[in-house]
Structures are given as structure tokens and as C-alpha cells.
KEDRENBA-945516 format. One line per field, with one value per residue (C-alpha): residue number from 1; residue in one letter; chain; x, z, y. Coordinates in steps of 0.2 Angstrom, whole numbers, plus 2048, in hexadecimal, padded with zeros to 3 digits. Layout:
% residues N
pos <- (NUM/...)
code <- (a/...)
unit <- (A/...)
c1 <- (X/...)
c3 <- (Z/...)
c2 <- (Y/...)
This chain:
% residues 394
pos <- (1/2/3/4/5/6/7/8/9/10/11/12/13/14/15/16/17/18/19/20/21/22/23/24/25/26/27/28/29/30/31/32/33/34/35/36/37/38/39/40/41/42/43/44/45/46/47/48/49/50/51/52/53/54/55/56/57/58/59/60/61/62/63/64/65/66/67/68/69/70/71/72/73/74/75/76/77/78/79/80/81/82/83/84/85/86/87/88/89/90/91/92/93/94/95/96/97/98/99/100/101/102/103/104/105/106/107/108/109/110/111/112/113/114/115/116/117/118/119/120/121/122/123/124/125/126/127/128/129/130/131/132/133/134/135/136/137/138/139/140/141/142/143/144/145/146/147/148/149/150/151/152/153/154/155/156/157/158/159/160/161/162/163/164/165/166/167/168/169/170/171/172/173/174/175/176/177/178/179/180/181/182/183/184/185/186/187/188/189/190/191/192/193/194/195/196/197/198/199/200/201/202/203/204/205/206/207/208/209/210/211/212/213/214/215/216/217/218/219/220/221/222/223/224/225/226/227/228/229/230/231/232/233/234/235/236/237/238/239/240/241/242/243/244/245/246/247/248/249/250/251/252/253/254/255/256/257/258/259/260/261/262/263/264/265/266/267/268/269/270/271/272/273/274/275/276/277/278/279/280/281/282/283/284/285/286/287/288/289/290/291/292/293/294/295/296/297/298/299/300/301/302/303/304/305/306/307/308/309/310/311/312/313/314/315/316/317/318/319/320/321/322/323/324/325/326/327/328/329/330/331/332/333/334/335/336/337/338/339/340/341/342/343/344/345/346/347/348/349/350/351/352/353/354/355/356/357/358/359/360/361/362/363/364/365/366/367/368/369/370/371/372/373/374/375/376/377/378/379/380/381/382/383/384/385/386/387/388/389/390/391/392/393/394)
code <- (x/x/x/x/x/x/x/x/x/x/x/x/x/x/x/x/x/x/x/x/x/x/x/x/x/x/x/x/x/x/x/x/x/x/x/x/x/x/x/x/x/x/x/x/x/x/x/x/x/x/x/x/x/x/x/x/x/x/x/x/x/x/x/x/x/x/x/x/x/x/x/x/x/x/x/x/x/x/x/x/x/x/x/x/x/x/x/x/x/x/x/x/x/x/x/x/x/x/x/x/x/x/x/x/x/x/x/x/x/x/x/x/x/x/x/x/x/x/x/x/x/x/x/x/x/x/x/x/x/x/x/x/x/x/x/x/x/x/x/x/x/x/x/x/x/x/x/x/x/x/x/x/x/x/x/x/x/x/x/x/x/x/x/x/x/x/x/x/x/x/x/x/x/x/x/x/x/x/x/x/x/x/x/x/x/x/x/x/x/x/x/x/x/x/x/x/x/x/x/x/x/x/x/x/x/x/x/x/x/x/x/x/x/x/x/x/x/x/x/x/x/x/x/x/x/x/x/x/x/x/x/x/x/x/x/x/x/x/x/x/x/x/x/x/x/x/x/x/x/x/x/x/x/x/x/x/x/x/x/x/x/x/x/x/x/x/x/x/x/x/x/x/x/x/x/x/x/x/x/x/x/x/x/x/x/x/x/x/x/x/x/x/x/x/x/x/x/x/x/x/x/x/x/x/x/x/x/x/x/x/x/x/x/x/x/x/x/x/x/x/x/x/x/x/x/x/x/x/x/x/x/x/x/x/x/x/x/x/x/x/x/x/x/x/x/x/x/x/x/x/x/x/x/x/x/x/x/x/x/x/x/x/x/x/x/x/x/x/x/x/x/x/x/x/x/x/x/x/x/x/x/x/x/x/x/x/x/x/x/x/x/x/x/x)
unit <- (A/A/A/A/A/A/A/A/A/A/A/A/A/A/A/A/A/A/A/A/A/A/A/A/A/A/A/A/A/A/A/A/A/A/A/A/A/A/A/A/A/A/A/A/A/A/A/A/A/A/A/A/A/A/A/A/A/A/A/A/A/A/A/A/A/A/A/A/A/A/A/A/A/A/A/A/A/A/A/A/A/A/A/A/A/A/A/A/A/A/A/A/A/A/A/A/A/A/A/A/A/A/A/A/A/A/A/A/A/A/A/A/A/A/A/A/A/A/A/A/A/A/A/A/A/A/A/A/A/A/A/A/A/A/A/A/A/A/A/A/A/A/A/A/A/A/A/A/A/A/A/A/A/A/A/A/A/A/A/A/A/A/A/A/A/A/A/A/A/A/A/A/A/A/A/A/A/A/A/A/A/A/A/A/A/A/A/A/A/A/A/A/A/A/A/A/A/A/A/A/A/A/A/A/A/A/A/A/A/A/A/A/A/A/A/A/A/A/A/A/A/A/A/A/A/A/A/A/A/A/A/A/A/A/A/A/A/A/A/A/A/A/A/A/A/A/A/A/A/A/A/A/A/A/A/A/A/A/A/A/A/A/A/A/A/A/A/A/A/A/A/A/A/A/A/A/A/A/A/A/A/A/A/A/A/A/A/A/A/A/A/A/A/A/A/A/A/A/A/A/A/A/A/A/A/A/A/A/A/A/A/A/A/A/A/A/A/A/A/A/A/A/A/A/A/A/A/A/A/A/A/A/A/A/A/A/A/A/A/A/A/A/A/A/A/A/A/A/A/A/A/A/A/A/A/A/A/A/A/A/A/A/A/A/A/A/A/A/A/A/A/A/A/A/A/A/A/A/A/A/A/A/A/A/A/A/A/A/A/A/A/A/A/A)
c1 <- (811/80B/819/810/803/80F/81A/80B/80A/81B/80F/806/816/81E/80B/80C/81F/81B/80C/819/824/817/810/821/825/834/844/837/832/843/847/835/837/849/844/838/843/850/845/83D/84C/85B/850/84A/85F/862/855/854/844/836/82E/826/814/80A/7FB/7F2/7E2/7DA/7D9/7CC/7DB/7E3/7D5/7D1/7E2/7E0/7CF/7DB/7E4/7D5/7D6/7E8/7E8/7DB/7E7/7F7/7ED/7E4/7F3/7FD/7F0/7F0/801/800/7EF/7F1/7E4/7E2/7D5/7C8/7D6/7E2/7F0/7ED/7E5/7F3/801/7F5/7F8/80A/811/819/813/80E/809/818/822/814/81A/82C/82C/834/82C/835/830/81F/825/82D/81D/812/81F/81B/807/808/812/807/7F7/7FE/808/7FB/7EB/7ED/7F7/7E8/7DA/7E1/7DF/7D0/7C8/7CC/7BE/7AE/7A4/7A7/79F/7AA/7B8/7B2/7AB/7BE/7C8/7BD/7BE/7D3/7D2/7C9/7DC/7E2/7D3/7D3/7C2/7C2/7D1/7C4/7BA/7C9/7D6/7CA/7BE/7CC/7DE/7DC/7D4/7DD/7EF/7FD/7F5/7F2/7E1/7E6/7EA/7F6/803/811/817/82B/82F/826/82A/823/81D/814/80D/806/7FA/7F6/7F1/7E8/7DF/7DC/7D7/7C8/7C3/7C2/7B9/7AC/7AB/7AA/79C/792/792/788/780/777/774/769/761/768/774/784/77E/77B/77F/77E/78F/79E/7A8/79E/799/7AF/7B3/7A5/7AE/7C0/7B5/7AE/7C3/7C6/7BA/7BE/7CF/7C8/7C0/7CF/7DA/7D4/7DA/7EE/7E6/7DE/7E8/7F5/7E9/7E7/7F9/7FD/7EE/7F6/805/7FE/7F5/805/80C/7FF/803/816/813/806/814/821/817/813/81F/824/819/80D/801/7F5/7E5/7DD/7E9/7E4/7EE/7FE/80C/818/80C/811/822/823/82E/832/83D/839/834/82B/820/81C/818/80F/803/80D/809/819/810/80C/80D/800/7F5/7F1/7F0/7E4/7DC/7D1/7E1/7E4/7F1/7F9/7F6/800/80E/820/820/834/834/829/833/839/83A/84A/849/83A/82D/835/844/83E/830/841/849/838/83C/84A/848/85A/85E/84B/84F/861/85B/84A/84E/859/84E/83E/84A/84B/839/837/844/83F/82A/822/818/819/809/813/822/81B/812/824/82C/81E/820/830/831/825/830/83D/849/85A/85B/84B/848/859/853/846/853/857/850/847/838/82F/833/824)
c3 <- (88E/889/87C/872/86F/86D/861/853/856/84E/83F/845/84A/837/830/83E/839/827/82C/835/827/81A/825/829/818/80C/812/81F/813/80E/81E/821/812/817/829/820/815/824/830/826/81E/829/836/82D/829/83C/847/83F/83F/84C/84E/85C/85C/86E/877/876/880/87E/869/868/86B/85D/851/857/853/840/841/846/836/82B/834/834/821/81E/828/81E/80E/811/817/805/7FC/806/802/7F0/7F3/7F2/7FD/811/80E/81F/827/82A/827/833/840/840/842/850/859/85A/854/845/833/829/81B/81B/81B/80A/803/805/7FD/7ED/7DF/7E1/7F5/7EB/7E5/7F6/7FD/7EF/7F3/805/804/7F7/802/811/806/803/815/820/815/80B/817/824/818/815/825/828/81B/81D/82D/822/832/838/82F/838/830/821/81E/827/819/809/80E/811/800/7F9/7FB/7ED/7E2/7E7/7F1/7E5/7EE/7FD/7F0/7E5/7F1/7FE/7F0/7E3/7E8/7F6/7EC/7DE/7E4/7DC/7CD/7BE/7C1/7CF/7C7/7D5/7D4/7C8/7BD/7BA/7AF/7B1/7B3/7C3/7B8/7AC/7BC/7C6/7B1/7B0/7C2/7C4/7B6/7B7/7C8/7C7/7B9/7C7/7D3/7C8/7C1/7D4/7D8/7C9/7CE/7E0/7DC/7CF/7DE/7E5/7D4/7D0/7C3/7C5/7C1/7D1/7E4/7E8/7DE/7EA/7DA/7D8/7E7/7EB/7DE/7E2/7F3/7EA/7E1/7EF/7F4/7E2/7E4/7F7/7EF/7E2/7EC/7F7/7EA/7D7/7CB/7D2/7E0/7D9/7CF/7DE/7E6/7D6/7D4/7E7/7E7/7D8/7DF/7EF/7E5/7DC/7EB/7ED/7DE/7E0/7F1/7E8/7DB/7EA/7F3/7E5/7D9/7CD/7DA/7D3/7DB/7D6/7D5/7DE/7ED/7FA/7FF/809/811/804/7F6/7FD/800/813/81E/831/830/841/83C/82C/837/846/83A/82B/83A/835/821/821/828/816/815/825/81F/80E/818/822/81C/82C/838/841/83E/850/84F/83F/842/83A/831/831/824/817/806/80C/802/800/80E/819/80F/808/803/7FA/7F3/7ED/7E4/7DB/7D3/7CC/7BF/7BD/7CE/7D3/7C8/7CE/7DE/7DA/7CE/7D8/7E7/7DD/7D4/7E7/7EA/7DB/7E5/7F6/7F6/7E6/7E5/7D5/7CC/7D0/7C9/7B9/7BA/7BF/7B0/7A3/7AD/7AA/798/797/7A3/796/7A3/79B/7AF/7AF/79E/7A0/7B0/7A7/7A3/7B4/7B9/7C8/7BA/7B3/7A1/793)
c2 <- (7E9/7F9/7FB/7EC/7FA/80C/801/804/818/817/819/828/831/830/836/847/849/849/855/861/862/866/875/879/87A/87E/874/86C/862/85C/856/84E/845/83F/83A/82E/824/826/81E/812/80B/80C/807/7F7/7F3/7F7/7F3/7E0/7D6/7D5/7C3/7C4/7C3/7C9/7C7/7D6/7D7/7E8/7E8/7F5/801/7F9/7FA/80F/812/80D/818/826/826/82F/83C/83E/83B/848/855/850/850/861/868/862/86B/87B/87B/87F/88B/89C/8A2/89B/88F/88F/899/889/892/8A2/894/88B/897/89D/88D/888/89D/894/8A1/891/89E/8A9/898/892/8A2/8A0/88D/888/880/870/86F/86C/85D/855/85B/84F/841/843/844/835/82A/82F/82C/819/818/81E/81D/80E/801/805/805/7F4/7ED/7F6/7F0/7DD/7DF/7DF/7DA/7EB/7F9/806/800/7FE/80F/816/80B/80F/824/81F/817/826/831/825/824/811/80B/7FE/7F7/7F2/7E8/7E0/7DD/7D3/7C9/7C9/7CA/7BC/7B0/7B1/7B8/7B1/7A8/7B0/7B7/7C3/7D6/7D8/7CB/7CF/7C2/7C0/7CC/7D8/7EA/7F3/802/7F9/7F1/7FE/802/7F0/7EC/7FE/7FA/7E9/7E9/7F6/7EB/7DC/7E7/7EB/7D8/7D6/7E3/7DD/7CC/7D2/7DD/7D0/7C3/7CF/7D4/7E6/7EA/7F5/806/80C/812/802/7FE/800/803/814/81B/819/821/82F/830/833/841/849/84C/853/860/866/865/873/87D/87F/886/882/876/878/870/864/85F/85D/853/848/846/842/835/82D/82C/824/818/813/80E/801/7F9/7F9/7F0/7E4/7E1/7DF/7D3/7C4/7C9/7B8/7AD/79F/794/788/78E/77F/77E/78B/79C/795/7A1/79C/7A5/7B8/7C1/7C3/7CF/7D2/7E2/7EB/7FB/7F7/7EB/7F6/808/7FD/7F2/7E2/7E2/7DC/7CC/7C8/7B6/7B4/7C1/7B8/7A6/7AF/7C0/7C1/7C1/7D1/7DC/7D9/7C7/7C2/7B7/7BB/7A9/7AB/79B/7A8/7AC/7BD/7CE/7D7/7E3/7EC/7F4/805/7FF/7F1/7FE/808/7F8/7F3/806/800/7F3/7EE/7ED/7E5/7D6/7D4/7D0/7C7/7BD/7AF/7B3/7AD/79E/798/79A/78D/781/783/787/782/771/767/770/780/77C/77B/78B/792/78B/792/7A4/7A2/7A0/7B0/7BB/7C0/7C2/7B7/7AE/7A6/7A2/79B/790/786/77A/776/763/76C/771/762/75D/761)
């Protein structure tokens, strides 16, 4: 059915609304953001879950449609930063009030500071919805250099190329143990998280880079570095960022990509938080937070499909299976992104749910790495389950 296909352009049409509003400017913006959030999560609390899983037989469409998102990004993006520019940078404002008849500048001019601000909420989440969720499939197919080259300059909105390194040598081998920069401990606190696994995961891409690069006899001071020529790339968006309107714009740009790659790391903290798993037992379902909310599934190209995608990190995104017996997240993607915000409220829900996932899912060797995370988590609910007879005895 060709409705199998037109159900992932769901994604494309909340990037060219949030496009609109940002050209449209002023209370635009307002209502962009607000159809967002509206269709994301009321969507995801009405439109249930989507299990089914399709034959499709014409993937290249598929994959050209995740291509399609840099462009679309770079539109977005640019026209964030013309936004706060006080000149008509190549003319885009004049071209295109010449095409639809709509004065984007006059509607610049007539914007309030704090439209600004909606409009750098906006552009983050695009960088992360449409730059970073693609870049992460994209970057999974390391056979195809296309890909590759479309995910890294995706990555490059959020200053995070390293993500193409880290996340498919790193984060899948070593998710929900200890060694893995993304997966949040108990405890933890999702703002102290997004600092710890920024920071510690360009430290793994590097470890990462180094440790190729020497296999072939080079050290890790050049090109030949993907660590370096990524964040070269970020640069190269920095100063076209400049030259369009100076350092307001830049630092726009900065602070948009930033934001961006914060969402990353609140999803990385959303999808292992308090899991463990012992080092030597392979990758199962059970080791990710899994989701099938509808709308979340078909405008995210089925990340949601968490639990599969870490059983098997070469699966396309269409061919993921729900695994409806997975431990499931709170809600679809955006909402849970929003409870993750709040601390209080994020361990209200998440601690019993990651209590049962001791009970139901963990092997023996894992309920002792539970019990030891949860005398470190300082949260009085787990420190207080250790005493239950499901945790072995010291």
C-alpha cells in the first residue's frame, strides 16, 4: 500500500511547517511551535500504538527520503538565522516574498524579542528531530558512502559528527553497562547527563579514532581523523553563520545547535536509563526502552523501535519489529522527552517502572549489577529495594 510509504513524510511535513512558521514570523512561530507539541504528543495519547511491520519492496524510496532531510534542515536552519540578521542575506528575504507575495522581512521586522526565542526552540528541535533522528539511521549503513557523508553533514547542525563514530563502535557494544557514555545510571539527573555523556562520548570517539587510525600506522592528528574533519564541518556552519549576519548570528546558530544536540542526550538518557546488562551476554531487546506510539513511530522512522534496533543495528528503519513484550517508555518520544525535564516527576514514573524491569528481564548476573546501581542511585526507592529477596545476598 502506498500509505506504508506516505506514513513516513509525516516527518517532512512538521520540518516544512516549522519552516513556514519561522519565515512567517512573529505569532507564527507561536503557533508552529504549538502544532509541534500538539501533534507529537496528543497524537501519540490518541492515535495508540502501530505494530504492524510491512513488506516494502521499493526501499530506495525510503532511503532518498532520509537523503531529502539535509536539504530541508539547511532551509530551516538558514532561515533561523536570517531571522535574527539585519541585512537580506543572498537576497532570501526579497526572493522569497517574491514567490508566495507573503513580506518575510517586513514580518522580520515586526517580530518581538521573545519570538526569537520560540524560533531557537523550533530550529533546536528541528536540528535533533529532522537532523539527528536521520543522521542516526543514516549513519548505521556504513556500506553506503552516500549515507554516510548525508548523516555526518546532518550531524554537523548539532556539532556532533562524532555521534557517527561513538554511537555505532561505542554505544552498541557497550549500551547498558557501565562503559557506555549514554546510558544513565539510577539516579541520575538528565542535566548533569546531557555534560557527562557530551563530554564523555567525544572522549570515546577519539579513543575510538585513535585506535584505527593506529591499525593502519597514522596517529590521530590529522584529516584522516573523523573526530577532526567533523568538527571542521560544524565549523564551516559557524562561519557561513557569521558571514550572514555577524556574531548575533552566530551565536544563534551556536545556541540552536546546542540545543539540538541536547536533545540527543535527553533521548540517550530516555532510552537506557537504570538498565544493566552483563558485559559478556550479548545486546537482547530487553537492554533498551521500547515504544510503539503511532505518531512517534511513523515521523521519527521507527526509533521508537528501540529494543530491535540495538538487537540488531543493521536492521532498516522500516523493517524493525514493535517487540510489544520490550520494557516500554512512559509515552511517545516528546512526551517522555518533556518528563525526562522534570526530575521530580521523571523518577516518579521511572523508578517502579525500572524496579519491574529488575523483576520481569534481568538474568541473575544482572540482578546483582541492579542491586549495586541501586545502592549508588540515591534515590530512597531503590536504595530501599535492595532488601527485597529478588537481589542476591552478599
Amino acid at each position: 500500500m502506498i500509505f506504508q510509504y506516505l506514513k513516513y513524510f509525516l516527518f517532512h511535513a512538521i520540518g516544512l511547517a516549522a519552516l513556514c512558521a519561522i519565515l512567517m514570523g512573529g505569532h507564527y512561530v507561536t503557533a508552529g511551535l504549538l502544532i509541534i507539541l500538539i501533534a507529537y504528543m496528543l497524537g501519540d495519547a490518541v492515535c495508540g500504538d502501530d505494530t504492524s511491520t510491512p513488506t516494502f519492496k521499493h526501499p530506495a524510496i525510503l532511503t532518498v527520503q532520509l537523503w531529502a532531510a539535509l536539504p530541508l534542515l539547511s532551509l530551516i536552519v538558514f532561515s533561523a538565522v536570517w531571522s535574527v540578521c539585519s541585512g537580506d542575506p543572498l537576497g532570501f528575504g526579497a526572493l522569497i516574498s517574491h514567490l508566495t507575495g507573503y513580506d518575510v522581512i517586513a514580518a522580520r521586522e515586526g517580530s518581538q524579542w521573545y519570538h526569537s526565542i520560540l524560533t531557537f526552540i523550533v530550529t533546536g528541535l528541528m536540528i535533533g528531530m529532522v537532523g539527528t533522528i536521520t543522521a542516526h539511521e543514516l549513519t548505521h549503513r556504513t556500506w553506503d558512502p552516500i549515507s554516510m557523508l548525508v548523516g555526518r553533514w546532518l550531524l554537523s547542525f548539532s556539532f556532533d559528527t562524532i555521534f557517527s563514530i561513538e554511537h555505532v563502535y561505542g554505544h552498541h557494544r557497550y549500551v547498558s553497562t557501565i562503559n557506555d557514555p549514554a546510558t544513565a545510571p539510577r539516579g541520575r539527573n538528565v542535566y548533569f547527563h546531557i555534560i557527562a555523556s557530551t563530554i564523555k562520548g567525544n572522549v570515546s570517539a577519539w579513543a575510538l579514532e585513535k585506535e584505527r587510525l593506529g591499525k593502519h600506522g597514522k596517529g590521530p592528528f590529522s584529516l584522516s581523523n573523523g573526530v577532526i574533519r567533523g568538527h571542521l564541518m560544524s565549523l564551516v556552519l559557524v562561519v557561513v553563520a557569521f558571514l550572514m549576519g555577524g556574531l548575533e548570528a552566530c551565536l544563534f546558530f551556536i545556541a540552536c545547535g546546542l540545543w539540538g544536540k541536547s536533545l540527543l542526550e535527553i533521548v540517550n538518557y530516555m532510552e537506557h536509563y537504570g538498565m544493566v546488562r552483563n558485559p559478556d551476554v550479548a545486546v537482547q531487546p530487553r537492554h533498551s526502552w521500547n515504544t510503539n506510539k503511532r505518531i512517534s513511530s511513523w515521523a521519527m522512522f521507527n526509533l521508537t523501535r528501540h529494543s530491535h534496533h540495538h538487537a540488531d543495528g543493521n536492521v532498516p528503519y522500516q523493517d524493525l519489529r514493535p517487540y510489544s513484550d520490550a520494557p516500554m517508555m512512559v509515552n511517545g518520544y516528546l512526551t517522555t522527552i518533556i518528563v525526562a525535564l522534570i526530575p521530580p516527576l521523571w523518577h516518579h514514573l521511572m523508578t517502579p517502572k525500572v524496579l519491574a524491569w529488575d523483576r520481569k528481564y534481568a538474568s541473575k548476573e544482572e540482578l546483582e549489577l541492579a542491586k549495586s546501581a541501586n545502592e549508588r542511585s540515591g534515590i530512597p526507592a531503590f536504595m530501599n529495594a535492595v532488601n527485597d529477596p529478588l537481589y542476591p545476598v552478599n
